[in-house]
Structures are given as structure tokens and as C-alpha cells.
N, C-alpha and C positions, 0 to 999 in steps of 0.2 A: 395598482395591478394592471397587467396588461389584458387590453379587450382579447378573446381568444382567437386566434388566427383560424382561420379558415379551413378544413382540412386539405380545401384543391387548390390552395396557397402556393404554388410552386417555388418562390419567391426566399420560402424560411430556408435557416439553418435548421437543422433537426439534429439534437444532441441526446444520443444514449449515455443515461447514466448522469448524475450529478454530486460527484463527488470530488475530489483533490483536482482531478482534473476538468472533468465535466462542468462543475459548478461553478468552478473556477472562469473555463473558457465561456462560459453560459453568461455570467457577470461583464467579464472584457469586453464582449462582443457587443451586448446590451448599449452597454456605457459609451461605444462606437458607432451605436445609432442602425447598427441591424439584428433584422427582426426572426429571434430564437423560439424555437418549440423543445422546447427539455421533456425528457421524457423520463420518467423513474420507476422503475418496477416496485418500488415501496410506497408506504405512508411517508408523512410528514409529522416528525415530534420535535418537539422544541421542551428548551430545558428544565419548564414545567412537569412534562410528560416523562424526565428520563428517571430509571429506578435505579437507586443503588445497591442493588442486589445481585449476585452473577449471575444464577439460574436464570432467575424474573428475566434479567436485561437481554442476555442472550436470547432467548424466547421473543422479544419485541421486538429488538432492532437486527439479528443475525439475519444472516441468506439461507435458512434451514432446508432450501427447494433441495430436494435428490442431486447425488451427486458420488461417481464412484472412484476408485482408486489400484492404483496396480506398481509394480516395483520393488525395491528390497529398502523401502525405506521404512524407517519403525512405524511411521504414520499410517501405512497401508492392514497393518497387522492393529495395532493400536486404536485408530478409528476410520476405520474404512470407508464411512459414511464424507469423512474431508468437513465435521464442522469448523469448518475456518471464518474466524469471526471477522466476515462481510457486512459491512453493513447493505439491511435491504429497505431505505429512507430516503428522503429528500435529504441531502448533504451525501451520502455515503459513507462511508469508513471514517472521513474526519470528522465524524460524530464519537467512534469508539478510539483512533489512536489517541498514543501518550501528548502528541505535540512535539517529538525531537526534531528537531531541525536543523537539519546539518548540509554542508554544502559537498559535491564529491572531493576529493581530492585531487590536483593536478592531472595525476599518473592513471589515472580511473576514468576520462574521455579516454587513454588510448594502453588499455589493459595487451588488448595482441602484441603492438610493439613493446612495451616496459617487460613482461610476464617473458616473453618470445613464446615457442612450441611447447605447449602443455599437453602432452599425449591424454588425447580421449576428448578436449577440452574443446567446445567451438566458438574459442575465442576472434575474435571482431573488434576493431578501434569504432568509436563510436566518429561518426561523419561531420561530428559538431567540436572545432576547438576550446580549449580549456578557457583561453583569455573572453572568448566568442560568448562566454553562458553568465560573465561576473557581471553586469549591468543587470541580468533578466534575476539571477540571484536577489540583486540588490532589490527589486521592486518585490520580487518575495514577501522577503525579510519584513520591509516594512508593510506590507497589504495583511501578513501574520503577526506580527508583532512581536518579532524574535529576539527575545533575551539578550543580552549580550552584544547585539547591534546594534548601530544606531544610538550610541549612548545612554541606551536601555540598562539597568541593572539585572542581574542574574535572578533567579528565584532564590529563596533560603533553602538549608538542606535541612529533612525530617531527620528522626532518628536511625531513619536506613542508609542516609547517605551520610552521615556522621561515619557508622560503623565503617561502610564502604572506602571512607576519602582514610579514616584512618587507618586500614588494611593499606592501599592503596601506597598511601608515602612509607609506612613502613618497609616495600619494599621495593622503594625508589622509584614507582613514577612518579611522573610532574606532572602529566597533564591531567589533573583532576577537578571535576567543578561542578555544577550543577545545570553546565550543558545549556544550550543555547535550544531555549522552547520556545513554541508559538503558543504562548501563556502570559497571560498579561500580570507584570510585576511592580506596576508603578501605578500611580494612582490616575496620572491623568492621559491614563489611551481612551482607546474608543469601547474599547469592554469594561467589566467591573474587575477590579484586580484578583489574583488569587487567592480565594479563603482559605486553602491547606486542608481542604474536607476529604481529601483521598476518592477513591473511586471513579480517576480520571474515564476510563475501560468505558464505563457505564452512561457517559454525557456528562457534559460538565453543566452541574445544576447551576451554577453560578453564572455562567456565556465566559468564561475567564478563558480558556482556551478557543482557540481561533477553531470555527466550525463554518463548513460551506452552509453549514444546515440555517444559520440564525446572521450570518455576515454577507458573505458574498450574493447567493438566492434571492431574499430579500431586496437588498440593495439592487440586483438587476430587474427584480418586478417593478421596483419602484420607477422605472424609467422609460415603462410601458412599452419596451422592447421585447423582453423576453414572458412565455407565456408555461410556465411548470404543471405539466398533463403527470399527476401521482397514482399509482396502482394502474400504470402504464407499463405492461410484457411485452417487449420488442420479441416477434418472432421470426422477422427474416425483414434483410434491407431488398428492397428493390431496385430491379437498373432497366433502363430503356433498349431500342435495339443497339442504338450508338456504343451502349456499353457503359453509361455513364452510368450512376447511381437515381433513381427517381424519387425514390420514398423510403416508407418503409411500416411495415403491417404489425401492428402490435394489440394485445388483447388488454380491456377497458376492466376498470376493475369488478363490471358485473360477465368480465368473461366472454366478453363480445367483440370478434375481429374488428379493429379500426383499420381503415390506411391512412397517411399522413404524407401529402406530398411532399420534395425535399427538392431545393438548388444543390445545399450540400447536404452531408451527412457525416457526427463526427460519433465516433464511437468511447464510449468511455466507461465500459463495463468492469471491468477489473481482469487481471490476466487470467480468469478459467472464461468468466461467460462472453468477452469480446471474442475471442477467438472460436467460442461454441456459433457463436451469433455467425460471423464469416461462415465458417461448416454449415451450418442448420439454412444460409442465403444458397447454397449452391443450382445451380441453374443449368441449362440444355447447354448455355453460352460459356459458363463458369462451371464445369462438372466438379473437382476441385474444391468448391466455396469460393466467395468471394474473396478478389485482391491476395490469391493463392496460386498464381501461375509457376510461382519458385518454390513451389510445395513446401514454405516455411510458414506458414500460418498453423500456430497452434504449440512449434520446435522453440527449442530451447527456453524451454521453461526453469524461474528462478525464483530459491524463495529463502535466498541468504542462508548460509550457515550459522545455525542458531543451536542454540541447548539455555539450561539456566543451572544455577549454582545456589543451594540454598544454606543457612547454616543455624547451627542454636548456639545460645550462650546462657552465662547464667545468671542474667540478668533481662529484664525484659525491651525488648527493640520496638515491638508496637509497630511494626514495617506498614499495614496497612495506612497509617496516618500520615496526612501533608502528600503532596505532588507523587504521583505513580512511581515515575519514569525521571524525576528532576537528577541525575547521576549519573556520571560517564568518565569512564578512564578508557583514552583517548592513546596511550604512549604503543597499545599493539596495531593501531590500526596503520600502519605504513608496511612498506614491503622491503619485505627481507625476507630476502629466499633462505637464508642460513636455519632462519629456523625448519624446516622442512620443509615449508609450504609458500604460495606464492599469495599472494593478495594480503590483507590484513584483517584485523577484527575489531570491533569494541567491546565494553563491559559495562552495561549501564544499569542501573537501578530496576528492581519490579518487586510486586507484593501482589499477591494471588489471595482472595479470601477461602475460609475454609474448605468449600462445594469444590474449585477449581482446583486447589493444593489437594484435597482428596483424590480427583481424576487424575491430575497429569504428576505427581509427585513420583509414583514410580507404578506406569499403568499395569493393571491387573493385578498388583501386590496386593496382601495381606500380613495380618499377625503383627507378633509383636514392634517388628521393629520399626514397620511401618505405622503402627499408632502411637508408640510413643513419641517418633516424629510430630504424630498430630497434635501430640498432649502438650507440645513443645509451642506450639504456634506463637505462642504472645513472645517467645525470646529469640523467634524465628526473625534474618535479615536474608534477603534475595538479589540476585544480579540476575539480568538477561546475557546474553551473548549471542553478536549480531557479527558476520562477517560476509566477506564476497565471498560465493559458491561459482562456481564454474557453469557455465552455459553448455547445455552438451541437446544433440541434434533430439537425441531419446529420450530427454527429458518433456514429455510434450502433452498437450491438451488434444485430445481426442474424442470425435461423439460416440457415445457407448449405445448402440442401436437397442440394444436388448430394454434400456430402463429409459423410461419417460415419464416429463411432470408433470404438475397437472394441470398442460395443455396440450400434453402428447405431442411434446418436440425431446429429439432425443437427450440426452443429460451429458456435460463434459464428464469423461473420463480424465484422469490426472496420471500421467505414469512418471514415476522419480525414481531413480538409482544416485545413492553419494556416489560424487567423485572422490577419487584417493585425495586430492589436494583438500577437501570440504574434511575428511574424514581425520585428517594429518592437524588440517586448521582447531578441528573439534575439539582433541585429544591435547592439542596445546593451551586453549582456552580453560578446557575442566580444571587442568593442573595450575595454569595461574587466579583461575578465578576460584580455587580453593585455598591458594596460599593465600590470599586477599583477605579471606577472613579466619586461617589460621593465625597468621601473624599477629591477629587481637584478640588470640585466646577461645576461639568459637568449641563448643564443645563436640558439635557431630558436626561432618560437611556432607551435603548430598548433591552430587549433579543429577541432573536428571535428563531425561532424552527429549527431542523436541519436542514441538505441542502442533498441534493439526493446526493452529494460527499463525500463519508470519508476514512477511513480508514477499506478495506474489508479483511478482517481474518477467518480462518477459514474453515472449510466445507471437508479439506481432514487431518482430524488431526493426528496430533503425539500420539503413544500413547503406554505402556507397553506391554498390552495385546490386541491380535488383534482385540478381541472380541470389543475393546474401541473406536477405530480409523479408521485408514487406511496404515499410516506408522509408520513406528520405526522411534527409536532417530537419522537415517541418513537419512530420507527422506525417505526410502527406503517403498516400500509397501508391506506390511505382504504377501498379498498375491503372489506377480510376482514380484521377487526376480531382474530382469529386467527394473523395469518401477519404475522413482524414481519422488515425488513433490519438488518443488523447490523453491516455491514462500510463500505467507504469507497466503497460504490455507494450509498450514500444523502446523499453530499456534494450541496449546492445549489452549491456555487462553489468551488473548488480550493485558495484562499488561495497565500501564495507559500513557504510551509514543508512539511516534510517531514509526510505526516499523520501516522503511528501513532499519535502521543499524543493526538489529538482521537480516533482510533478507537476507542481503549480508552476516554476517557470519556469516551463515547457509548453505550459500552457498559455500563459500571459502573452509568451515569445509567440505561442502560434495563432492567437489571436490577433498582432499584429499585424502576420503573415496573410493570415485570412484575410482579414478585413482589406485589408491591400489589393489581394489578388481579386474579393469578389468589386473593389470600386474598379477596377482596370476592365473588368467583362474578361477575365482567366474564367473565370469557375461559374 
């Protein structure tokens, strides 16, 4: 463990957030021999501590803090409160996600030119080449331990991805399989391989899926680099007169202002609370919020075009057992404008226990036909459906002045309108991800609307010109050449894949970058 830095340490890196990216860059940096203060608004649980229960899990490890919503999206009317399953832990999120690991597609660095003019749409080529991100991929893959790489074998498919693959070829895709995870499937990685105990959602009791929380974290304590300050609330970054970033003041978990001094400052919150964090820093000097002089801190908020597709048969599927998420038909996610819409989507595998199928199945239903549904659960099989949403300026994180948490800083608002093209991609997805398990005889199919959890992108973008964004192709922010994003609020464009594994390197890459520019005396 590392001895604790100092807090008038000027010297640290100070990273908010330790999650996909946070933990990540927290690790890289470590391993490079400079000296990190991680900062986590949560506890620390390890796979001991996680419960396989949805309620229970939700309750421990979610971001439950206040949080409001506005828009015409069903989510606003459905759960207004946005419990969007954050994790709020040492590791973050890649404590709760499935492990899908997928790399973008080509055409998805430069969505503006392939797409052209999408009215309404504020589309952007991302500033980083396609050829430019396959090496930082490659170091990914292997730091996660992604299936299908590396001469890694696939996982085995449960009984939901059985149903799925043979839905699936009946009617004529190809690319079907059990999808390329950061889940260990061979015996001799560095984790324990996959037991098939389901309940990926909830922490993998096993360490079998790749977790900042029990791999990365750890491994950089051990190098007496980095030093992980838990039930640590960042409430505003500080900057000097120069304008540079100096620290940053956050509340200890007996609720007592800290300050932390900072060389840099990397942000790695998730896309509602990095962007609140900017807002809630604003200054005499930065009225705005910080690293917001192109009034785009907070705009174009993305959180994938999603719904799910559930079905019964009459025989029993057992969906909750073996790998969550191990399932992916892969043959919509390219672009072809012919279908109506532009970008693409995937179809991947999921299984909801009873508590959660009761909420999000069809929200605020009753009666018959909605219990018989439930009565059905054991011959119940599920798909998710994950594509690119459109970036649009009004889609954006906002501090809602009226409601505060409780440390009386104001709470991100979240405002979302579908675009037509999300709406177009939706409505094409229900209909093949229902033929998918009509073809093998399902006896009811149920789409369902989306769920207050996805995939949030967005809102501190990458971007050529400053005027565009917030940061360049390193993270870095146009304007305070000190203060870097980290996480999946720095996405120019959503792609139609699950992100973590562009998170991580994104991070690994800027880790580099860092480490570079602070030995040269840049930063």
C-alpha cells in the first residue's frame, strides 16, 4: 500500500472516480512510477461482499444520490428519479457491467463523414483515426482478458443463448456467438475461470470477469504509487490565478471538507456527475463551469439506443443461469441507410430476476396479462438491444438548482428527446429481435421500453476544434491544458457496441500521453 500523500502534495495526479477509466488510468500511471491520489465517492467491496440479489445489490453498490430528469423520453415519465445502475465503489461500474467487449467499428471514429447530414443530429468525426486506436485496443483485450483474442477461447452458451443462436440462424444471420467478454474462460489467466453462476449484474463472486475493483486498483496500490482515498465526494476542482487547475475540495466520509492539492487533475465520474462536477467548479474566472468556454460541457448527451425483447416457450429456458450477457448477433450492427436509419445495432443476450422483470417489463402495468407473463418466467429467454443514438446539442446534463444532495451541491439534471433515426433504429430492432425467437416457436413476445440503466456517453466530448467539444484526441481539455476527462463523457459518437473496452484504451493511451507530457515539465 502506498504511504498517503500529503494533502499540500502539489506534485500528485488526482483522479476522480475509479472506474473503466479512472482505475484504469490510476493503475497505468502507477506502474509509470507517478504518484496518484484516487478519489472514490463510494466504499470498497470485493467479491466476498457482492450479493446476488437485485434489490440487495442495487441498494450497495448503485449511485442512489438525487438525481432529476426532463424530456419526452419514457424514462422521465417511468423513473424520474434516473436510478441508473452507477456504480458508487472503488472499481465503479465495472463492478456491475456484463464484461462485453467489443472494439468500434471502422466507420464509427468518423460517423459525420460515413452518416453525412442528419437533420437535428450533432454529429462529429471523432479526432483520433480508426488504424491510430488498434495497438491501444490490443493492450485492452489482453489487460481484460477478452474471449476470443489472443487465442483465448469463447465462453460456453447457457440455455438463453442456445434459444438466441437458434432463432438467430434460422433466419440467416451469421454472426453469431457468445461474443468476445472480459470473462475469463480458460483455466490458466490470472483470474479463476467462469463458474456459470449467473448474476454477472450483481459482482462476479468468483473475480472471473475483469473488475477495476479486485485487478487494476490493487495491482497499482501495490506499487506504492497510487494512494485510493474511499467515501471521498469531490465537490468542485480548483484553479489558480494562472487558470490552471490546483486541487480539488471534496467531502471525507465523516462529511468534512477536504482539499487535495493537484499537478493534474483527471476526471472520471461517468457522464451525468463529470459534467455536474465542471458546472458545480464554476468560478469569477470560469462563470460557465470549468473547461466550458464552448458552452459544450454537459451537450450531447448519449446513452445508446436500447429496449429489450423478452419471450416464453413451452418448455423451460432457465435464462437466469450461466453468463448474463455471453450472446451477440452482430450481422445489424453495420450501416445501411436502406433500412431507414443510419448507424447500426446489436442483439445481445440478458436475463432480469424476478424484482427487476416485475419493474421494467412493461412499467406501471398491471392485470392479467402482465402476470401471466410473470407466471411464465422459468420458460422466459431475453435479448438486450444496444445501438448508436444520435448526439444532439439538447440532449444534456444540467445542474437542477432547485434539488441538492446531501452535501447541498446542486444534482445533475438529465434532459433526453429520441431522435427520429434512435426511434426508426428502435422500431427495427423490436421487429427482428421478435422474429428471433418467433422462428423457434416462442409462445408470447414482449418488447419492452427502455430501462433508466444503459450505456451513458458523452457530454464532455472529444473534439478537433475547441469550439466543438471540450477535449482533444487525449483527453485533454482545450481549455486547462491540466485538467484531463477520462471516462465515456469524452465519446464524440456512441458507435453501436457496448463501450468499456474503448474506455480502457482510451485510458491506457492517455496514460501514456500523461506520463509523457508530465516527465517533459508540459503539465
Amino acid at each position: 500500500m502506498a504511504a498517503p500523500f500529503d494533502m499540500n502534495d502539489d506534485s500528485v495526479v488526482v483522479i476522480i472516480g475509479t472506474g473503466a477509466g479512472g482505475g484504469v488510468l490510476a493503475n497505468e500511471l502507477a506502474k509509470k512510477g507517478v504518484s496518484v491520489v484516487a478519489l472514490e465517492a463510494g466504499g470498497r467491496y470485493l467479491p466476498e461482499d457482492y450479493i446476488n440479489d437485485e434489490w440487495e445489490s442495487f441498494g450497495q453498490l448503485a449511485w442512489t444520490d438525487p438525481r432529476t430528469t426532463s424530456g419526452d423520453w419514457r424514462v422521465a415519465k417511468d423513473f424520474s428519479g434516473l436510478p441508473a445502475w452507477i456504480v458508487k465503489a472503488v472499481g465503479g461500474t465495472t463492478t456491475h457491467w456484463a464484461g462485453a467487449s467489443l472494439r468500434f467499428q471502422d466507420h464509427e471514429w468518423k460517423a459525420a463523414t460515413t452518416y453525412g447530414k442528419v437533420e437535428g443530429a450533432n454529429l462529429l468525426d471523432w479526432p483520433i483515426e480508426a488504424e491510430e486506436m488498434a495497438p491501444w485496443y490490443d493492450k485492452a483485450e489482453k489487460k481484460l482478458g477478452v474471449t476470443r483474442t489472443n487465442g483465448w477461447p469463447g465462453l460456453p452458451g447457457n440455455n438463453n443463448y442456445k434459444v438466441f443462436e437458434a432463432g438467430a440462424k434460422a433466419l440467416g444471420y451469421k454472426e453469431v456467438s457468445t461474443g468476445r467478454m472480459a470473462i475469463m474462460s480458460h483455466e490458466n489467466g490470472d483470474r479463476t475461470m467462469c463458474q456459470q453462476t449467473g448474476f454477472c449484474f450483481q459482482g462476479c463472486k468468483w473475480g472471473a470477469k475483469w473488475s477495476a475493483a479486485y485487478t487494476d486498483i490493487p495491482e497499482g496500490e501495490a506499487t506504492g504509487n497510487l494512494e485510493v482515498r474511499e467515501r471521498a465526494h469531490v465537490a468542485r476542482i480548483l484553479h489558480n490565478e494562472a487558470g490552471k487547475v490546483s486541487g480539488v475540495e471534496y467531502y471525507d466520509a465523516d462529511g468534512k471538507l477536504q482539499m487535495q492539492k493537484a499537478r493534474v487533475v483527471c476526471l472520471a465520474g461517468n457522464s451525468f456527475e463529470s459534467p455536474r462536477l465542471l458546472l458545480n467548479s464554476a468560478s469569477s474566472m470560469f462563470p460557465d463551469g470549468l473547461a466550458n468556454s464552448s458552452g459544450q460541457v454537459g451537450r450531447n448527451y448519449m446513452r445508446h439506443m436500447t429496449g429489450s425483447v423478452y419471450a416464453t416457450f413451452d418448455k423451460p429456458v432457465r435464462m437466469w443461469r450461466g453468463t448474463t450477457m455471453a450472446g451477440i448477433i452482430q450481422d445489424e450492427a453495420k450501416h445501411d441507410p436502406s433500412r431507414g436509419f443510419v448507424g447500426g445495432y446489436e442483439m445481445e443476450t440478458l436475463s432480469l430476476g424476478i424484482p427487476f422483470m416485475a419493474a421494467f417489463l412493461d412499467p406501471g402495468a398491471w392485470g392479467r396479462e402482465f402476470t401471466t407473463a410473470l407466471d411464465s418466467y422459468e420458460n422466459m429467454a431475453g435479448m438486450w438491444l444496444v445501438g448508436e443514438d444520435m448526439p444532439q446539442e439538447t440532449n444534456r446534463v444540467t445542474l437542477n438548482m432547485d434539488v441538492k444532495d446531501q452535501h447541498g451541491l446542486p444534482v445533475a439534471n438529465v434532459h433526453f428527446d429520441d431522435h427520429p433515426n434512435d426511434i426508426a433504429m428502435r422500431q427495427h430492432a423490436y421487429k427482428q429481435g421478435m422474429a428471433v425467437y418467433e422462428a423457434v416457436g416462442a409462445t408470447r413476445v414482449f418488447p419492452t421500453p427502455p430501462y433508466p440503466s444503459t450505456h451513458n456517453l458523452g457530454t464532455n466530448r472529444m473534439s478537433e476544434k475547441p469550439e466543438d467539444g471540450v477535449v482533444n484526441k487525449w483527453g485533454q481539455s482545450h481549455e486547462i491544458t491540466n485538467l484531463f476527462i477520462s471516462d465515456g463523457s469524452q465519446f464524440t459518437t456512441g458507435a453501436a457496441v457496448n463501450p468499456t473496452l474503448t474506455i480502457v484504451a482510451l485510458a491506457i493511451r492517455q496514460a501514456d500521453y500523461l506520463a509523457d507530457e508530465l516527465s517533459k515539465g508540459n503539465l
